[in-house]
DOVO-12019 format. One line per 5 residues: number of its first residue (from 1); their letters; for each residue z, y, x of N, C-alpha, C. Coordinates in Angstrom, 1 decimal. Atoms other than C-alpha are relative to their C-alpha. Layout:
<atoms>
NUM> a> Z:Y:X:Z:Y:X:Z:Y:X | ...
</atoms>
This chain:
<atoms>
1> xxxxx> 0.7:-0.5:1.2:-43.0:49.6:68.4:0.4:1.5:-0.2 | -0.3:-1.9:0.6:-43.6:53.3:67.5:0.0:0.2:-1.1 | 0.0:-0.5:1.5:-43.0:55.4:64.7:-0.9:1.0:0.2 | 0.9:-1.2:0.1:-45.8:57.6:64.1:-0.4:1.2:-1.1 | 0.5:-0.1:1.6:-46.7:60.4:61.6:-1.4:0.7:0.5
6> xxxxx> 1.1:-0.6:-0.1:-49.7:61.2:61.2:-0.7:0.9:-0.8 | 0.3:-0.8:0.6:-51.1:64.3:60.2:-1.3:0.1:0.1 | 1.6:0.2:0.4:-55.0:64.2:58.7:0.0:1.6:-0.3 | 0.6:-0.9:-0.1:-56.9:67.5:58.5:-0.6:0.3:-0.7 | 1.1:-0.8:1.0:-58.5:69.4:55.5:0.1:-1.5:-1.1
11> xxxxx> 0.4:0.9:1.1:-57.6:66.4:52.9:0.5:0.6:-1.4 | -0.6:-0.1:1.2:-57.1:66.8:49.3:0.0:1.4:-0.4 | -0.4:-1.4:-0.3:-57.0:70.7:49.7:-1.5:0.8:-0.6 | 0.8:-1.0:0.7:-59.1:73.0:47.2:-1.2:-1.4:-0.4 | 0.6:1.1:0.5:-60.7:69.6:46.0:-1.5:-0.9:1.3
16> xxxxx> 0.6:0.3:-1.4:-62.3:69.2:49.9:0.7:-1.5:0.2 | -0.4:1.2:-0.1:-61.9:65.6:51.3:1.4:-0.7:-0.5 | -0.7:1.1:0.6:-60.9:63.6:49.0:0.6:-1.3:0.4 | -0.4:1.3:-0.8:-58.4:60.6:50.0:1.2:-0.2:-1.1 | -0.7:0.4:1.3:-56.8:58.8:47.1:1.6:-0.7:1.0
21> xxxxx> -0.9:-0.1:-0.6:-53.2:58.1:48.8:0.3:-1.9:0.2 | 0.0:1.7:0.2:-52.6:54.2:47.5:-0.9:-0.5:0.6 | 1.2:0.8:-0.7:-55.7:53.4:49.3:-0.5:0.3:1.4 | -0.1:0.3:-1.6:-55.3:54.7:52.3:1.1:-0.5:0.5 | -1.1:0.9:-0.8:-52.0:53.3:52.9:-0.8:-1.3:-0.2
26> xxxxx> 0.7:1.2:0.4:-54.0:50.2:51.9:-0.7:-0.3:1.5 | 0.9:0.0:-1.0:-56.5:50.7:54.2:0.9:-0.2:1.7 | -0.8:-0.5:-1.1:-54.0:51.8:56.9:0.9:-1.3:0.2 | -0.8:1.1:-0.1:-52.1:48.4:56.5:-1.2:-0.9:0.2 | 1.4:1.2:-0.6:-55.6:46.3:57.0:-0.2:0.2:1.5
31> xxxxx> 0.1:-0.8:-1.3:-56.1:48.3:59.7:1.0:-0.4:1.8 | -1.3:0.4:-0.7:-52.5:46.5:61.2:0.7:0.9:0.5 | -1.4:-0.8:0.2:-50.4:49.4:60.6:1.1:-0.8:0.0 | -0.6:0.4:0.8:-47.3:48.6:59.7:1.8:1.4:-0.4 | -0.8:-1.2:0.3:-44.4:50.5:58.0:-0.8:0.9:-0.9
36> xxxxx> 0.8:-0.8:0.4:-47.0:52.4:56.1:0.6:0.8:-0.8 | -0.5:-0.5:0.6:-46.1:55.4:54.1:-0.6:1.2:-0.3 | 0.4:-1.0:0.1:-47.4:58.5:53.0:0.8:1.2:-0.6 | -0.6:-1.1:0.5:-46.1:62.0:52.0:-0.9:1.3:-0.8 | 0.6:-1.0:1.0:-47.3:64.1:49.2:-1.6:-0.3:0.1
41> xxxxx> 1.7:0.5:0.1:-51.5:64.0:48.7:-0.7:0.8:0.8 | 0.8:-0.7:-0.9:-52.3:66.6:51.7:0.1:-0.9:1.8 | 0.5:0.6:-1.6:-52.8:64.1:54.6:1.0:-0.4:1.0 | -1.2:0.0:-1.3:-49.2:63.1:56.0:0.1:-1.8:-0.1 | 0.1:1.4:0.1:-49.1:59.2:56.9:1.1:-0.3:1.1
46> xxxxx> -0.5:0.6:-0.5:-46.4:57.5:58.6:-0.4:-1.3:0.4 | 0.1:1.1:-0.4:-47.0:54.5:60.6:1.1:-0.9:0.8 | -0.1:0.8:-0.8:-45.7:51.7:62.7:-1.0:-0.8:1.1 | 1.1:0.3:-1.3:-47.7:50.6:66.0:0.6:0.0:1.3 | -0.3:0.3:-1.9:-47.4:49.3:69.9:-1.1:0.8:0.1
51> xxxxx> 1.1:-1.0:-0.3:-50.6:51.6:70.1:0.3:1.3:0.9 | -0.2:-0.6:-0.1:-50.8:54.2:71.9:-0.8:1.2:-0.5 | 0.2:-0.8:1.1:-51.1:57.7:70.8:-1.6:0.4:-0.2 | 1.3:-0.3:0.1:-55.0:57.9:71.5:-0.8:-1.0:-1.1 | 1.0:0.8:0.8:-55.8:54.8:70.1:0.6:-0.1:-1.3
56> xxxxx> -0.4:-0.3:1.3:-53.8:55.4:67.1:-0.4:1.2:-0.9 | 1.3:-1.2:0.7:-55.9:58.6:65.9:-1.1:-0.3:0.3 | 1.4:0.6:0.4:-58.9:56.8:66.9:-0.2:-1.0:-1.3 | -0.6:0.7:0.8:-57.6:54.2:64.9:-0.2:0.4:-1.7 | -0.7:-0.5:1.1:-56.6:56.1:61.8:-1.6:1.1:-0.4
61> xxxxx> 0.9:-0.7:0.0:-59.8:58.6:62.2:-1.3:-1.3:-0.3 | 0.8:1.3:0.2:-62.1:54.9:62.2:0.4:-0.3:-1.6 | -0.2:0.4:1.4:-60.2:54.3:58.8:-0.3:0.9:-1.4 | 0.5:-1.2:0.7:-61.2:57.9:57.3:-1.8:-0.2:0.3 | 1.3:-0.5:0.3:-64.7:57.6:58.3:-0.1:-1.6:-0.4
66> xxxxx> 0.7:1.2:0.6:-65.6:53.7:57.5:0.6:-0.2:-1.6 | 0.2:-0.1:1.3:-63.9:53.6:54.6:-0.3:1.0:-1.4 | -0.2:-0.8:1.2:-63.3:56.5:52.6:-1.6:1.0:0.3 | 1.7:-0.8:0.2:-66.6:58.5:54.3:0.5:1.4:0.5 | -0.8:-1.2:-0.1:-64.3:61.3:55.8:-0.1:0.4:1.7
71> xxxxx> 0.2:-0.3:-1.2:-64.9:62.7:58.9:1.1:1.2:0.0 | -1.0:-0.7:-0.2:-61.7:64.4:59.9:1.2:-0.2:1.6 | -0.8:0.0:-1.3:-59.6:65.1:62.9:1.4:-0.4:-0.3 | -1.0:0.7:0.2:-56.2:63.3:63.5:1.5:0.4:0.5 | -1.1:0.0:-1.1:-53.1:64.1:65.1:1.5:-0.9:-0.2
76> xxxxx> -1.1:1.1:0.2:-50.6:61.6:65.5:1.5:0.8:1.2 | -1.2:-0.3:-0.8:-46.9:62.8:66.8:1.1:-0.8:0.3 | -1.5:1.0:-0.1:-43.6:60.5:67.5:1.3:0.7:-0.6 | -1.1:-0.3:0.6:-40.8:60.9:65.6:1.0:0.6:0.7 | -1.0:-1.0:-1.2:-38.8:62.2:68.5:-1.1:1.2:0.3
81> xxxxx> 0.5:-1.1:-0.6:-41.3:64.7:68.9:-0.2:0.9:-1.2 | 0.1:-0.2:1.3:-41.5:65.5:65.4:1.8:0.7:0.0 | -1.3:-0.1:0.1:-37.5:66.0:65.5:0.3:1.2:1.1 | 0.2:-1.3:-1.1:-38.2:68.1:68.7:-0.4:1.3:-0.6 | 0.9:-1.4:0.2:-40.5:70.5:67.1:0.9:0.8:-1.1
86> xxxxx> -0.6:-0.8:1.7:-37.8:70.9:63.8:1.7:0.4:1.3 | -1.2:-0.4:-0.8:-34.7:71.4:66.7:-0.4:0.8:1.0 | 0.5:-0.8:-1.2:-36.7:73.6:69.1:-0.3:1.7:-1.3 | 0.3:-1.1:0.7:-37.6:76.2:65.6:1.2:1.1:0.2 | -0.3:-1.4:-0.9:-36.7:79.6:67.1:0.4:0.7:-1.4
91> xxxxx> -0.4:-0.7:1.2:-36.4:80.6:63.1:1.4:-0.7:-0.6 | -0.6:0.6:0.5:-33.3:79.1:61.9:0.5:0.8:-1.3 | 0.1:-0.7:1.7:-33.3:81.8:58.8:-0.7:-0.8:-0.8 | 1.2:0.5:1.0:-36.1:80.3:57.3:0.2:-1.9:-0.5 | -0.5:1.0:1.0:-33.7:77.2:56.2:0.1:0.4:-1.1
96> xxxxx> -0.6:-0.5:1.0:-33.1:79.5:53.6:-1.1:0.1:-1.0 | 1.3:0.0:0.5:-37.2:79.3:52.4:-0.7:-0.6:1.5 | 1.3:1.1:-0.7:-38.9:76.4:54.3:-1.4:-0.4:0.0 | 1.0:-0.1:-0.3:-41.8:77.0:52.5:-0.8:1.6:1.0 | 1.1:-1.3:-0.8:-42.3:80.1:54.8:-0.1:0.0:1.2
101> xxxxx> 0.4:0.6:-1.7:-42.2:78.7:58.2:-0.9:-0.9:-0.1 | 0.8:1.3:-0.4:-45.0:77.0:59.4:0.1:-0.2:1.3 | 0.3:0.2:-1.0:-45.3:74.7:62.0:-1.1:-0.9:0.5 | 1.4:0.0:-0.3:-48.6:74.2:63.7:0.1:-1.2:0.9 | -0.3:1.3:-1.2:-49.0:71.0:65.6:-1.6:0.0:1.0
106> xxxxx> 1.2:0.0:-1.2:-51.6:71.2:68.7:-0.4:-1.1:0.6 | 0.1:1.3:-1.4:-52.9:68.3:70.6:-1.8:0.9:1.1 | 0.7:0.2:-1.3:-55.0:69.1:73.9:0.5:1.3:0.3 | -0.2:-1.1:-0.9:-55.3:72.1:75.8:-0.1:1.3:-0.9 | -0.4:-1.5:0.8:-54.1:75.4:74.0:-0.3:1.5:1.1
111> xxxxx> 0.3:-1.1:-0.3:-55.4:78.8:74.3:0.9:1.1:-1.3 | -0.6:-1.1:0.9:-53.9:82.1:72.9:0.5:1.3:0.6 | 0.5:-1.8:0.0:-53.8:85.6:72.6:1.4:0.9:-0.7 | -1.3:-0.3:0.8:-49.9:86.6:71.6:-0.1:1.6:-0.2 | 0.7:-1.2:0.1:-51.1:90.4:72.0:-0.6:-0.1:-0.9
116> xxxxx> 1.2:-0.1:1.0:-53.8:90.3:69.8:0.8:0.1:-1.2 | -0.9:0.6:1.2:-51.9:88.2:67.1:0.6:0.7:-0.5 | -1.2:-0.8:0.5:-48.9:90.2:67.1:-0.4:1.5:-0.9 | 0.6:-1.3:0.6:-51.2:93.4:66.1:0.1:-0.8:-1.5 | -0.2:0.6:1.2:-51.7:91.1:62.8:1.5:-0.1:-1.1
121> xxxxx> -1.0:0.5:0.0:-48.5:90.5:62.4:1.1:1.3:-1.2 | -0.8:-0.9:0.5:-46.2:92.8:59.9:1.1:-0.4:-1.2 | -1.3:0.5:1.2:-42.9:92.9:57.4:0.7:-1.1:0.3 | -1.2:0.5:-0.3:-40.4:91.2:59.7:-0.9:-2.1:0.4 | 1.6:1.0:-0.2:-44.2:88.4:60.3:0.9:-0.3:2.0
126> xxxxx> 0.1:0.5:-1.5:-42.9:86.5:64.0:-0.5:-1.7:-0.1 | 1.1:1.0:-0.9:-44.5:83.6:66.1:0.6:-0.3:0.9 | -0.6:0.4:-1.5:-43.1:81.6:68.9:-0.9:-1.4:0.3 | 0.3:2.1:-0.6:-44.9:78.6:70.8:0.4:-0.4:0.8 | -0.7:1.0:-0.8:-43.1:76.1:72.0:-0.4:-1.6:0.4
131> xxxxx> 0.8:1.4:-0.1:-44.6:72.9:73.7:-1.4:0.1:-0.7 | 1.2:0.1:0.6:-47.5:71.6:71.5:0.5:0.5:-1.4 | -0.6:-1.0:0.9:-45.8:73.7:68.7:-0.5:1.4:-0.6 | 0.0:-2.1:0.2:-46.8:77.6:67.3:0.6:-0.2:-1.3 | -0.7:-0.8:1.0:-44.2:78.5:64.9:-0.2:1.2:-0.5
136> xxxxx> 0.6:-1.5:0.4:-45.6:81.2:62.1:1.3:-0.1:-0.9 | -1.2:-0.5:1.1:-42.6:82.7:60.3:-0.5:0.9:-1.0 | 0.3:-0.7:0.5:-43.5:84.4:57.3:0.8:0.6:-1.3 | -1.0:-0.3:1.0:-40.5:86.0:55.3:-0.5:0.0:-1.7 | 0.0:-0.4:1.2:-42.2:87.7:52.7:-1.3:-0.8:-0.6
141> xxxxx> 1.1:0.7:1.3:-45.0:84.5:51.6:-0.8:0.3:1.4 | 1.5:0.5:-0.8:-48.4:83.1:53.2:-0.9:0.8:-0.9 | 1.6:-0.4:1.3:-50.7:84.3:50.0:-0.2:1.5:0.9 | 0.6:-1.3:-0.2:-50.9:87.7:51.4:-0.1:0.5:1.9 | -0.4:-0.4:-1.5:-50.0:87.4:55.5:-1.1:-0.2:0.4
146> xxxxx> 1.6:-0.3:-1.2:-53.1:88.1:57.9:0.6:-1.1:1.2 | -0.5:0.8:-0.9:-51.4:85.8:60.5:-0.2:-1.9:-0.6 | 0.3:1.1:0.2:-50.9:83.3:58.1:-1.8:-1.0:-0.5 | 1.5:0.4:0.0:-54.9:83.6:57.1:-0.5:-0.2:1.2 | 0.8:0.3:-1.3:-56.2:83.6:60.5:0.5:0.0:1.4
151> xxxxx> -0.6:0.2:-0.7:-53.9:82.2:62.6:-1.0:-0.8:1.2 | 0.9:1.0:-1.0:-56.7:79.7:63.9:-0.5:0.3:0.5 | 1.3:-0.7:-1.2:-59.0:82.4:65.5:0.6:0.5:1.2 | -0.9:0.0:-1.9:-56.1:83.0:68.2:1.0:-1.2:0.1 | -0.3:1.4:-0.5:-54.5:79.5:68.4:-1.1:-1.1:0.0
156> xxxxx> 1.3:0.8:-0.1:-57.1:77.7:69.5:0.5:-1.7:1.1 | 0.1:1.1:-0.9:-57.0:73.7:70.5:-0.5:-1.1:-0.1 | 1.1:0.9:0.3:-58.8:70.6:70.1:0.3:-0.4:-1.7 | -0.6:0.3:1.1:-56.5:69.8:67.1:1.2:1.0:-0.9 | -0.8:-0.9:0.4:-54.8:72.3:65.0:0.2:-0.5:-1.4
161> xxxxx> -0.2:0.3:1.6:-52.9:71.5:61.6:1.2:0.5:-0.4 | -1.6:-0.7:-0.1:-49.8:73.1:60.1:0.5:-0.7:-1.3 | -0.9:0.5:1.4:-46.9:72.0:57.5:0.6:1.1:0.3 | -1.0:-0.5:0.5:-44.7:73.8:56.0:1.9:-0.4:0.7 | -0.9:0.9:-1.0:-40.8:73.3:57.6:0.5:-0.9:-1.2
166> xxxxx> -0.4:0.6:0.8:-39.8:72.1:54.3:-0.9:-1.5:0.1 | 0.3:1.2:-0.6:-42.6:68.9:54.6:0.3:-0.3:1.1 | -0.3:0.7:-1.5:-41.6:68.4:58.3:1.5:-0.1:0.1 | -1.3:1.1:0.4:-37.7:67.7:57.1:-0.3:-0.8:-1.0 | 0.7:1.0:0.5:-39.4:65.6:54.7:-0.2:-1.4:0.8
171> xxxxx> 0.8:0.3:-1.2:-41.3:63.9:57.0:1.2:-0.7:0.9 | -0.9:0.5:-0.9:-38.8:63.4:59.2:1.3:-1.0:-0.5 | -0.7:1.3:1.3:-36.3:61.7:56.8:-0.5:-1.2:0.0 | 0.8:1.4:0.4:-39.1:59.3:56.0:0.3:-0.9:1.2 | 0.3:0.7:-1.5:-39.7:58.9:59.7:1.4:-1.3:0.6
176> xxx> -1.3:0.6:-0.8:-35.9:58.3:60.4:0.4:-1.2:-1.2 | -0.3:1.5:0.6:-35.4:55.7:57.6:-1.2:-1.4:-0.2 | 0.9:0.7:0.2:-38.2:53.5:58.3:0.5:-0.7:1.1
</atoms>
């Protein structure tokens, strides 16, 4: 049995797909989840599953569009990969403000342009990708960083989503006490 978390795409965010949280763990346990759990109301779901990891975002992406009406992209990671991506971060300042690192989670074939980017990039603003990973460091705040707004038009991959590193020790807590 796996531990999965799964990260949903564009929910709950500026009042865009709506997903009431108690009812999709709901859903997500009919479904024959099990372990079900969610984190905060932007799209982070923990599972349980012998699945593997395709048919558990098909899975999970079946339960966003039949029930709720949501058509949204999925990415499901493993908790050892999840733990990978928080012991591989290249920033280990940014314990000190977790919400200023983001990490970007990729699933399929990645493209990118680290030239380009970096022009974007200013006031101490770095980037490292590692694995299916792009770590955006942003010392001084997201509200006003050009990297942090349009990071998507040069990391480009089938699935792109980011947390914060403060939800992905979150997250990972959950993960490891379940």
């Amino acid at each position: 049995m796996q531990r999965w978390i799964v990260f949903l795409r564009a929910v709950n965010v500026a009042g865009q797909g709506k997903l009431p949280m108690a009812a999709f763990r709901a859903a997500l346990a009919d479904a024959g989840f099990l372990d079900v759990q969610t984190y905060i109301q932007t799209g982070n779901a923990l599972v349980s599953s012998a699945l593997p990891r395709d048919q558990v975002e098909a899975a999970v992406e079946a339960v966003l569009r039949d029930v709720f009406d949501l058509e949204r992209p999925v990415n499901a990671v493993t908790r050892d990969e999840l733990e990978a991506a928080l012991a591989n971060n290249p920033y280990p300042q940014a314990s000190e403000t977790p919400q200023r690192l983001h990490l970007v989670f990729l699933r399929g074939a990645i493209t990118f342009d680290p030239v380009a980017f970096q022009k974007l990039c200013d006031k101490g603003e770095e980037f490292a990708l590692i694995d299916q990973v792009f770590y955006l460091y942003t010392p001084n705040g997201t509200s006003k960083s050009k990297p942090a707004a349009r990071y998507e038009k040069f990391v480009r991959a089938e699935m792109v989503t980011a947390r914060n590193l403060n939800s992905c020790l979150k997250i990972a807590a959950l993960a490891r006490g379940a």
